[in-house]
BAPA-720351 format. One record per residue (C-alpha): residue in three letters; chain; residue number from 1; x, y, z. Coordinates in pm, whole numbers. Layout:
# residues N
R   lumlo   fimi   sedo       xx       yy       zz
R     ALA      A    NUM        X        Y        Z
...
END
This chain:
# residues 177
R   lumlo   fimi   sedo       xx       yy       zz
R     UNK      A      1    -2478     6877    -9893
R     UNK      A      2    -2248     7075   -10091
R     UNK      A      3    -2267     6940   -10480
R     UNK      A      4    -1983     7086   -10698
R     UNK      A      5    -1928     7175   -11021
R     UNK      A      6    -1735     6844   -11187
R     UNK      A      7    -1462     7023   -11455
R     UNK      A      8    -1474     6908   -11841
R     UNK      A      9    -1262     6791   -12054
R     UNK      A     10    -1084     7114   -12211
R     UNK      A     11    -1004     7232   -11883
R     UNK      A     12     -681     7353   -11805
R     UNK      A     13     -647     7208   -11432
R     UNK      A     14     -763     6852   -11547
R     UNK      A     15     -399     6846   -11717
R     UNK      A     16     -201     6928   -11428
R     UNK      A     17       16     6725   -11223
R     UNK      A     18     -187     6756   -10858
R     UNK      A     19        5     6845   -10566
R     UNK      A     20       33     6569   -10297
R     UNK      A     21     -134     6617    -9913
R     UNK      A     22       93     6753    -9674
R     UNK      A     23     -179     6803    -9371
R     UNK      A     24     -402     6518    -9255
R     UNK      A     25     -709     6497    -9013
R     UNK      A     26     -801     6896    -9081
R     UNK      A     27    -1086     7083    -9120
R     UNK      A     28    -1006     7175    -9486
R     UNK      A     29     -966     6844    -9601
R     UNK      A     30    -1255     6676    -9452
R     UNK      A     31    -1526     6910    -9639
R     UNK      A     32    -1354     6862    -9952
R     UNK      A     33    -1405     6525    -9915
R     UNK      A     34    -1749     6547    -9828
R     UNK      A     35    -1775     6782   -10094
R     UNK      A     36    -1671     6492   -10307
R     UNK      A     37    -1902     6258   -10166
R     UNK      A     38    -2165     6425   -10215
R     UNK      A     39    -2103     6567   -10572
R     UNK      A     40    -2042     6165   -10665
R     UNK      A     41    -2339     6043   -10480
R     UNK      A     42    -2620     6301   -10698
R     UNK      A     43    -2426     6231   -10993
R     UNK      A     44    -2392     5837   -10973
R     UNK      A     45    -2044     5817   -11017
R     UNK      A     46    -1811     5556   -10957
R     UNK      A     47    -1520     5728   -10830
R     UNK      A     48    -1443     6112   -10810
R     UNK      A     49    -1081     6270   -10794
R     UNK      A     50    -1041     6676   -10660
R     UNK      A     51     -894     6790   -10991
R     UNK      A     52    -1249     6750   -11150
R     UNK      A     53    -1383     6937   -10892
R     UNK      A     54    -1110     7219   -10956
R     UNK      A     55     -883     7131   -10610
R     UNK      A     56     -567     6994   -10793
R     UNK      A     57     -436     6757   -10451
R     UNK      A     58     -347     6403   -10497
R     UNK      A     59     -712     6290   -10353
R     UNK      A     60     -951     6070   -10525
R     UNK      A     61    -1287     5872   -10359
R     UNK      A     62    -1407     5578   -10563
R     UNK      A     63    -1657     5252   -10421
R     UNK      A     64    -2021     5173   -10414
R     UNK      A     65    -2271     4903   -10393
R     UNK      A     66    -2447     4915   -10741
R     UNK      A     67    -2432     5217   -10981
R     UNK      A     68    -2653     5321   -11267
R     UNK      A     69    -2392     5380   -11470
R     UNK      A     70    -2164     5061   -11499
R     UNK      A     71    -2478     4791   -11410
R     UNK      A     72    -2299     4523   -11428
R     UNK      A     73    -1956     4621   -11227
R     UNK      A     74    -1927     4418   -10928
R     UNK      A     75    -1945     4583   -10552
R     UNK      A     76    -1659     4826   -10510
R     UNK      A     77    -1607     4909   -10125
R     UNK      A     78    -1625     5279   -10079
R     UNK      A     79    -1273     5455   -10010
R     UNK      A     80    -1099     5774    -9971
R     UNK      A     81     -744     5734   -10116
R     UNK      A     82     -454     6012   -10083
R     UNK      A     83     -105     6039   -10248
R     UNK      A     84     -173     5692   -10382
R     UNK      A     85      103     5485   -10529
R     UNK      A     86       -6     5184   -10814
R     UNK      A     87      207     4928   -10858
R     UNK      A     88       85     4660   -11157
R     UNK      A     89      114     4296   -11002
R     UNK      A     90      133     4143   -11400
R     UNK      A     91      169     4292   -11729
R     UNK      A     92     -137     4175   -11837
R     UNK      A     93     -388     4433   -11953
R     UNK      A     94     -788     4377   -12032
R     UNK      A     95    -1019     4626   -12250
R     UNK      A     96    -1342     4733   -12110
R     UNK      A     97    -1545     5039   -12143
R     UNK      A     98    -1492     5357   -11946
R     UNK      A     99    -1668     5665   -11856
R     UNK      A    100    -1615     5964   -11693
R     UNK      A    101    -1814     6242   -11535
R     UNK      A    102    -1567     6471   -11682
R     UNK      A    103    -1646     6335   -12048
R     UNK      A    104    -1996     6357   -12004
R     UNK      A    105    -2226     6102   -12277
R     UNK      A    106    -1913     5919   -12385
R     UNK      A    107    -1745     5608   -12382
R     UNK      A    108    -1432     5431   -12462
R     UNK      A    109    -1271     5108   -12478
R     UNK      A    110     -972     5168   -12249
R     UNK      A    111     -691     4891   -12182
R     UNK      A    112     -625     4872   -11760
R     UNK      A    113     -351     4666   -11575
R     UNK      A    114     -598     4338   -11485
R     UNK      A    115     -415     4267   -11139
R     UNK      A    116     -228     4587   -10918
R     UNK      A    117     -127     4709   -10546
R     UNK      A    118     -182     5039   -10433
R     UNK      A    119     -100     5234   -10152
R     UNK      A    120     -152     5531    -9971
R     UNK      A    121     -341     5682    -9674
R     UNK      A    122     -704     5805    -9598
R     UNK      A    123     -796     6124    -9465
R     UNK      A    124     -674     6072    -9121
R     UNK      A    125     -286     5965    -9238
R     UNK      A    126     -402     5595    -9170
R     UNK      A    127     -199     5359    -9420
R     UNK      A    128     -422     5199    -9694
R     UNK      A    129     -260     4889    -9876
R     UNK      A    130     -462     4671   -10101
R     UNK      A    131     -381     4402   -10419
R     UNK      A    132     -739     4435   -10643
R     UNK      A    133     -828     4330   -10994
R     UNK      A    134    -1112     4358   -11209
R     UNK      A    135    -1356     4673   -11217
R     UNK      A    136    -1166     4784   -10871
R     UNK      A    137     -815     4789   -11016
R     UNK      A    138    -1001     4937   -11328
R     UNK      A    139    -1170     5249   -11123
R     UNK      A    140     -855     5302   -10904
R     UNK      A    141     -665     5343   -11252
R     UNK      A    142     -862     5525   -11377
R     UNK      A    143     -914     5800   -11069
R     UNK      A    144     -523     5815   -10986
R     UNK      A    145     -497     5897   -11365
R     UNK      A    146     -679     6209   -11312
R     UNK      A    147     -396     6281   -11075
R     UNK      A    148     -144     6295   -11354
R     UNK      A    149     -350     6510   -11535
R     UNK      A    150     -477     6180   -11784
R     UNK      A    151     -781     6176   -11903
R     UNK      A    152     -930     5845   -12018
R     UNK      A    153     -927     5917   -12383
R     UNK      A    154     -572     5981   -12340
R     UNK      A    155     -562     5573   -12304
R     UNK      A    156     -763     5475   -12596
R     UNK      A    157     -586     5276   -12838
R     UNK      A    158     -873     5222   -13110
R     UNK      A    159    -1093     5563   -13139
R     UNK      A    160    -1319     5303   -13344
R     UNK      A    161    -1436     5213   -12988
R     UNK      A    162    -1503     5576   -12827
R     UNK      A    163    -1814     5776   -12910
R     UNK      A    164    -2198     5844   -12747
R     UNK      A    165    -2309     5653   -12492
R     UNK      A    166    -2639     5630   -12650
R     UNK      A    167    -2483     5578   -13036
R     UNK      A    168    -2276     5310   -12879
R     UNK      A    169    -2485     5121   -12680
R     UNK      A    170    -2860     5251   -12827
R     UNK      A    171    -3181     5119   -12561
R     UNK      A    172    -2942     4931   -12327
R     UNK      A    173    -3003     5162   -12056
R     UNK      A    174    -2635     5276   -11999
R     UNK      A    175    -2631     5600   -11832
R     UNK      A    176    -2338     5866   -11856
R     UNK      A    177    -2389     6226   -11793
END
């Protein structure tokens, strides 16, 4: 198990632009996403993306069954998504809290497309093409943003609704480190 360190916010390489994958199916790629794997798996996060882990490529990994940390999201399946392309299915937009491993004990209310399509290919070069909404369309936002070099608080439109996790929300039990 190889657990990286996940970047912070401040970091330079979290606001770059990441460089899409050229090579599929290689040695190289595969341990960086295990890498990722694993360093999402001890840290019970919901999706991961390689610029937080310092390898600015257009690769993110997002899915689980239940999480600690958003206990009432609904089953995400688990996928590895490269050079992904989002494409909103409606203009219509809903609020809901976000968190993010690289903006560790914080929250914010963060407006996401409700309904989109995305596209791209797995670690092999096999084509990946799915229409999601809810907290999927949310997380898959929200990783490919990391891509751009967007962090979440980038996307808050009321700072009245972004702070502590356990200011915000005091003994519900959300987690977010």
């Amino acid at each position: 198990m190889a657990i990286r360190s996940v970047l912070k916010m401040g970091d330079p390489v979290l606001l770059q632009v990441a460089k899409p994958v050229e090579r599929f199916d290689t040695a190289e790629l595969h341990e960086l996403i295990q890498d990722m794997q694993d360093t999402m798996a001890y840290l019970n996060g919901a999706g991961l993306a390689a610029p937080q882990i310092g390898v600015s490529l257009q690769v993110v990994i997002f899915g689980f069954d239940q999480n600690p940390r958003y206990p009432r999201a609904e089953e995400v399946p688990f996928t590895v998504l490269i050079n992904p392309q989002l494409i909103p299915l409606s203009d219509d937009k809903e609020d809901d809290w976000e968190g993010c491993l690289s903006v560790p004990g914080m929250r914010g209310m963060v407006p996401r497309y409700s309904h989109l399509r995305y596209h791209g290919v797995d670690q092999y070069g096999t084509a990946i093409d799915r229409s999601v909404s809810g907290f999927h369309a949310r997380v898959v936002q929200h990783e490919c943003d990391h891509l751009q070099g967007i962090l979440y608080p980038m996307r808050i439109k009321d700072f009245r609704q972004f702070g502590f996790t356990d200011v915000l929300f005091p003994g519900q039990g959300v987690v977010d480190d």
